[in-house]
C-alpha positions in Angstrom: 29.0 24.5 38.5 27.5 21.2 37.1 28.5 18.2 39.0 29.6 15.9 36.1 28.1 12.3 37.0 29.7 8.4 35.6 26.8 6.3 35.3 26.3 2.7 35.8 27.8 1.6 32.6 30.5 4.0 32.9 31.8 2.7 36.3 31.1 -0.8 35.3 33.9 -0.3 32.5 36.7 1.2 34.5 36.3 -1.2 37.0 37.1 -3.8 34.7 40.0 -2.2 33.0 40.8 -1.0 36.5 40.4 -4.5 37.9 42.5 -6.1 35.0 45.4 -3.5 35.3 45.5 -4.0 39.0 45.4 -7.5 39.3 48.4 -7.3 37.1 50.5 -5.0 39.2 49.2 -5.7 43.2 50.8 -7.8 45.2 48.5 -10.9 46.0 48.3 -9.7 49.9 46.1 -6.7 48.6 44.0 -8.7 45.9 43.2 -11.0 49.0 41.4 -8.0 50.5 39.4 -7.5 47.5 39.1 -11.7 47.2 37.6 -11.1 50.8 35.3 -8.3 50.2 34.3 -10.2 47.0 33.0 -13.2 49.1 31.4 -11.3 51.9 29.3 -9.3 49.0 28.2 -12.6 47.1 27.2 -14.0 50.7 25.0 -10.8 50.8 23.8 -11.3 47.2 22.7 -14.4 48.0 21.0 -13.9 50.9 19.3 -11.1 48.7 18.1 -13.2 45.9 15.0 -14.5 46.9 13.9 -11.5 48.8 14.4 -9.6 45.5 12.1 -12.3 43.8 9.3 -12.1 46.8 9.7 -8.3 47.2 8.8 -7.4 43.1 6.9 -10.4 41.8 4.4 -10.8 45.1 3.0 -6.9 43.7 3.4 -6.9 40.1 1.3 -10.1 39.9 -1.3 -8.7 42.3 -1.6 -6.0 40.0 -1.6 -7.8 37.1 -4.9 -10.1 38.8 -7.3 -7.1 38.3 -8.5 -5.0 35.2 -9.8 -5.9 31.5 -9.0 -10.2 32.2 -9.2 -11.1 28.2 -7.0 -8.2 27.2 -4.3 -8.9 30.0 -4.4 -12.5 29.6 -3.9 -12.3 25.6 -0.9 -9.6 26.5 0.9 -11.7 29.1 0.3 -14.8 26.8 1.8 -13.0 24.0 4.9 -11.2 26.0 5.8 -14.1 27.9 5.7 -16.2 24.3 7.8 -13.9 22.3 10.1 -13.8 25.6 10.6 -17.6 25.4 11.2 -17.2 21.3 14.1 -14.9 22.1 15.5 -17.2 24.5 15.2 -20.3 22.5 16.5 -18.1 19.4 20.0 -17.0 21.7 20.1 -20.8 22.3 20.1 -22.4 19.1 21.9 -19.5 17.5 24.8 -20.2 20.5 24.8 -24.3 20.3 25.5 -23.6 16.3 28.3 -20.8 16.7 29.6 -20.9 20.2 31.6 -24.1 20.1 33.5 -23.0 17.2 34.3 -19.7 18.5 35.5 -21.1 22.2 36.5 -24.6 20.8 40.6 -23.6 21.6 39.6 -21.7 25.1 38.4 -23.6 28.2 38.6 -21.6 31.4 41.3 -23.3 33.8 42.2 -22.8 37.1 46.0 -22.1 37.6 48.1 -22.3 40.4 48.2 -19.0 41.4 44.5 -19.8 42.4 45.5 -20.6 45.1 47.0 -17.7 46.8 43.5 -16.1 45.9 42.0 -17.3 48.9 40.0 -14.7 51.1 40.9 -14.3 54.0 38.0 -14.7 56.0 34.4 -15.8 55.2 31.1 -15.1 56.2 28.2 -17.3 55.6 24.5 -16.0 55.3 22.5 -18.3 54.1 19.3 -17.6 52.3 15.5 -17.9 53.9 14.5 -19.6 50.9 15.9 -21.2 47.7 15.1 -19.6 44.2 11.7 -22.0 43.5 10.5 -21.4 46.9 10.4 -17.9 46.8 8.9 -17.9 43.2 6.2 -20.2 44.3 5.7 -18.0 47.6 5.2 -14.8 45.1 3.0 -16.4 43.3 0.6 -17.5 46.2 0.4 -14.6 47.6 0.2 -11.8 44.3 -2.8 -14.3 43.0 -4.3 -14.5 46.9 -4.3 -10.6 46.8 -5.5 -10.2 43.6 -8.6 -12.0 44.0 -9.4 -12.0 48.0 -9.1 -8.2 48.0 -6.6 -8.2 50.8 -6.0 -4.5 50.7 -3.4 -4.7 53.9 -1.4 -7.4 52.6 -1.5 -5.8 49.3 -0.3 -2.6 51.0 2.1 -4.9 52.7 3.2 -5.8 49.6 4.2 -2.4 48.1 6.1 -1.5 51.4 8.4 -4.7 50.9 8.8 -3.8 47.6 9.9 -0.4 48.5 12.8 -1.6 50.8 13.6 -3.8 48.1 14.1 -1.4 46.0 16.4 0.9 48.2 18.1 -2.0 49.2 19.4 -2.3 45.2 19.5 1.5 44.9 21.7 2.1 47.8 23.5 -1.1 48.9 23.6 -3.5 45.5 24.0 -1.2 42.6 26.6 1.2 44.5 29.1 -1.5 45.2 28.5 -3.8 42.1 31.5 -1.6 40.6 34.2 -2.9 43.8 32.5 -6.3 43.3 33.5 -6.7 39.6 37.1 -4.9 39.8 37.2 -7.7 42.4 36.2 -10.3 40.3 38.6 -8.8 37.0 41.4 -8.4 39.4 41.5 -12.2 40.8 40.8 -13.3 36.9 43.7 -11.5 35.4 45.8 -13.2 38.1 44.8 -16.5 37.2 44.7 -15.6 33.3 40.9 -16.2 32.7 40.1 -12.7 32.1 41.9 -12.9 28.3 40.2 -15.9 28.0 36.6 -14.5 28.4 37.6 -11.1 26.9 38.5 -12.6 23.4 35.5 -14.5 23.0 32.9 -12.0 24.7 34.3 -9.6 22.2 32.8 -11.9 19.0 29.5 -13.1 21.1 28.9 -9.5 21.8 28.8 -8.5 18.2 26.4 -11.8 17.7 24.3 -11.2 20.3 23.9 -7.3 18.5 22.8 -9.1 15.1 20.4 -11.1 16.9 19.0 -8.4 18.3 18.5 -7.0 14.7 17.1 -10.5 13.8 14.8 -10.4 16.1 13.0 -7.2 15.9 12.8 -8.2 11.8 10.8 -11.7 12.9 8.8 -9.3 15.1 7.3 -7.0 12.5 7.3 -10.1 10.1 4.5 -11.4 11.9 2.9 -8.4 13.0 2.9 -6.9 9.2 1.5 -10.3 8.0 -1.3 -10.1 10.2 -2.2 -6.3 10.1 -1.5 -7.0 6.0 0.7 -4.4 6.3 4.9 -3.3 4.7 6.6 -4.6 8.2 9.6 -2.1 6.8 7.2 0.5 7.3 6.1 -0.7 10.6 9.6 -0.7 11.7 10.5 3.1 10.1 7.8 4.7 12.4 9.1 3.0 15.9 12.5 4.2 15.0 12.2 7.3 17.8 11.2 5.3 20.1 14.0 2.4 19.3 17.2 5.5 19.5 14.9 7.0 22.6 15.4 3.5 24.9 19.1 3.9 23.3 19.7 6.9 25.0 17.7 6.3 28.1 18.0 2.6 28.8 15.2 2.4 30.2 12.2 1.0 28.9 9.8 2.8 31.4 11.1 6.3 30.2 10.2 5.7 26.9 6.6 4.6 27.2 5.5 8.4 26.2 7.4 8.0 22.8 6.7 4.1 22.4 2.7 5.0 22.9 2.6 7.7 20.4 4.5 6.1 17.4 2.3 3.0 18.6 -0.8 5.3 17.8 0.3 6.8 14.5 1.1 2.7 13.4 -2.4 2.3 13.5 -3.5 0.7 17.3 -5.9 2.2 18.4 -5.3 4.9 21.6 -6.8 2.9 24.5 -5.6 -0.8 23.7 -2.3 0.9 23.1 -2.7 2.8 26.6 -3.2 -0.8 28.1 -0.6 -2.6 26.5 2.5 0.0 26.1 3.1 0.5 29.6 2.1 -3.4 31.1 4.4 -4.9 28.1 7.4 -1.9 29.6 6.9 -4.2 32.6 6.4 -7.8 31.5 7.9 -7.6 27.6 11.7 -8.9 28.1 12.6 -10.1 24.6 15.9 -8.0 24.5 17.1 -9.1 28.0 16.1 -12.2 27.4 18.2 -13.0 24.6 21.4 -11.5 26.1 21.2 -13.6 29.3 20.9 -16.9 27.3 23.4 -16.3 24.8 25.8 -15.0 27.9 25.0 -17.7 30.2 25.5 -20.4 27.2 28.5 -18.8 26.4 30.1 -19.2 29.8 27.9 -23.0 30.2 30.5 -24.1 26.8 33.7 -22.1 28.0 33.4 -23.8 31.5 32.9 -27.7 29.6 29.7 -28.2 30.9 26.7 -29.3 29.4 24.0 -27.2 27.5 21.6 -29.4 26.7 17.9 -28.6 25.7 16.4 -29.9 28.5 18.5 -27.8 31.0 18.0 -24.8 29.0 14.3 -25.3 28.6 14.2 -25.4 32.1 16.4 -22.4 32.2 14.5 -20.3 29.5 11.0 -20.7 30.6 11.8 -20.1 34.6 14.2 -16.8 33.7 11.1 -15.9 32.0 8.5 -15.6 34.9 11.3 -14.3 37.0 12.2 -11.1 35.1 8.7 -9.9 35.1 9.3 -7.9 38.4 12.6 -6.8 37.0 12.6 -3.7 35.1 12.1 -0.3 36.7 15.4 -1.2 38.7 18.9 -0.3 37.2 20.1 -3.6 36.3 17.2 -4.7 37.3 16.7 -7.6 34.6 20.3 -9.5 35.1 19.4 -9.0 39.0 16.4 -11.1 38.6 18.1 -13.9 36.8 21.3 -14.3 39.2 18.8 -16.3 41.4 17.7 -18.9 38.4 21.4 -18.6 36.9 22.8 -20.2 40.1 20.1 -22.6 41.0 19.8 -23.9 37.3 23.2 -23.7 35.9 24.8 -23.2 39.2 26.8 -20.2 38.2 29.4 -19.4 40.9 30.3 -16.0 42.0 32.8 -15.6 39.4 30.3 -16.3 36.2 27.3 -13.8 38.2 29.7 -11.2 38.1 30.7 -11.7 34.0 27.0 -11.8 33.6 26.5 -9.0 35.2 29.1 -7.2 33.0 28.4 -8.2 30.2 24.6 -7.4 30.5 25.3 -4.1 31.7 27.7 -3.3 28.7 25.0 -4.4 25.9 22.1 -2.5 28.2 20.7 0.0 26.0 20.5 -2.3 22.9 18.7 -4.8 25.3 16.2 -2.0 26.4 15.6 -0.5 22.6 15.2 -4.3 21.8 12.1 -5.1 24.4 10.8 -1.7 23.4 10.6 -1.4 19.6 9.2 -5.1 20.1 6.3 -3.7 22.6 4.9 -2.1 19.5 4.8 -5.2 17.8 2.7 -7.3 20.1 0.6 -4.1 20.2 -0.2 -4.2 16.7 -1.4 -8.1 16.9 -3.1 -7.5 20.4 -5.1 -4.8 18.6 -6.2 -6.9 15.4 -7.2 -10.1 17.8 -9.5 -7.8 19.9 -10.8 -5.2 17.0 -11.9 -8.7 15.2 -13.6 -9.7 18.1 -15.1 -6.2 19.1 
């Protein structure tokens, strides 16, 4: 007999209606416990962060330092430039229509806050803050891309590997008990109505930008390859509902390449850039974190001004290059510069989180469908110059 399997998404869900429901009906003693567990996780989370960052962006940028350097320097200059569009785009969009939509909600403590309390707490602090560990992976993936270090590189990969189990098998498995957790102490306090009735608008927002975006995309590209952008956008259609159904942008390179080719790219520029842009091409994510994280900036009454998001916008996008390839890997990434920029608490990570996971798959089909845009103008620059 087939063992039937919830995935990620699935469990995420029930243990917010679980977590809502149940912080309802427990007594407070047993919340407490979850309260507890709750704080010893984020202590771990923490602690995690900036290994996470050291442990996937120390190799991907060593790998990035070698091959064709015009074609991979015009490709991350292009990825990480349409990655900042999308953030800036969720930004203004939010600053215009969030306000209005949250103007009669601001999330309050109450006094049953109180009896929320864990009751005991751990501290492990972090080796390193966010920046430090940034800086760090970018020392040493540019020192063992060009000195040739081949055991440190090796190194390198090994960390990333316990990295990797580390989400696989210790993160990822208890991020479920971590947000019914989180829903459960919210619906005792009342905030989780709060964030539930505007989520439930910004989520249908974030969806049209998403539509929005991939339009600009294939705007530009048809412009520049004089070609119908409708047309452009009919033929990467499979590989759009493929990422829908996979959610992952890796497992629909195979489909992305091919309806890449038949738009006109030729094979081996497409062969380079299909699978790096899988990697380093986050326009989707991008555009969910910022309108998310502005969302919960307004609701909480603090400021969201365009020098803190600039900050915000450009950093999230050098740290989510490492980030997908893991399950939940993009949202993972950004916890780190979601805390040391807008100094999200555990509370707000875990809604990210959430929410993030929830909108997934359009996210994914988002990044992907625009991978065979920037493949298009990558491969008009360089048949010009050729």
């Amino acid at each position: 007999m087939k063992t039937f399997k919830i995935g990620l998404l699935g469990r995420i869900i029930i243990a917010i209606i679980a977590g809502i429901i149940c912080g309802n009906i427990f007594p407070h003693t047993l919340t407490r416990a979850f309260i507890t567990f709750n704080g010893l996780f984020s202590e771990f989370l923490t602690f995690c962060i900036p290994l996470i960052i050291v442990g996937l962006v120390t190799p991907a940028i060593s790998d990035y330092g070698k091959g064709a350097k015009a074609l991979l320097g015009a490709t991350l200059l292009l990825a990480y430039s349409s990655t900042v569009f999308s953030g800036y785009l969720a930004y203004f969009t939010g600053i215009t229509i969030y306000p209005s939509i949250s103007q009669d909600i601001v999330m309050e403590e109450t006094a049953k806050a109180d009896s929320l309390l864990p009751y005991f707490t751990i501290k492990i602090p972090a080796l390193m803050d966010v920046m430090s560990a940034l800086i760090l992976s970018f020392m040493l993936g540019l020192g063992i891309a060009y000195q040739k270090t081949d055991k440190l590189k090796q190194a390198a990969d090994e960390f990333k590997q316990i990295i990797l189990k580390v989400i696989s098998t210790a993160i990822i498995p208890l991020l479920p008990l971590y947000i019914f957790g989180i829903f459960a102490g919210m619906a005792v306090t009342g905030e989780v109505y709060h964030i539930l009735t505007v989520f439930a608008k910004i989520i249908g927002i974030i969806f049209a930008l998403h539509i929005l975006l991939i339009l600009i995309f294939y705007v530009a590209a048809g412009c520049i390859v004089k070609r119908s952008p409708f047309k452009l956008i009919r033929e990467m259609l499979p590989a759009y509902f493929t990422a829908l159904g996979t959610q992952s942008s890796a497992a629909t390179i195979p489909v992305t390449l091919h309806h890449t080719i038949k738009n006109g790219v030729t094979p081996d520029i497409a062969g380079f850039v299909i699978p790096l842009c899988a990697t380093i091409h986050l326009s989707g994510s991008m555009l969910k974190i910022v309108s998310c994280a502005l969302a919960l900036v307004i609701l909480n009454g603090e400021p969201y001004g365009f020098g803190l998001f600039t900050g915000f916008i450009l950093l999230l996008g050098i740290t989510m290059v490492a980030a997908p390839g893991v399950p939940g890997g993009a949202i993972m990434a950004a916890l780190g510069v979601l805390a040391s920029v807008l100094h999200f608490d555990q509370n707000n990570q875990a809604v990210m989180i959430a929410l993030y996971i929830a909108m997934d798959s359009f996210g994914t089909a988002c990044n992907v469908i625009g991978d065979g845009a920037l493949a298009l103008i990558i491969d008009k620059y360089f048949r010009r110059k050729n």
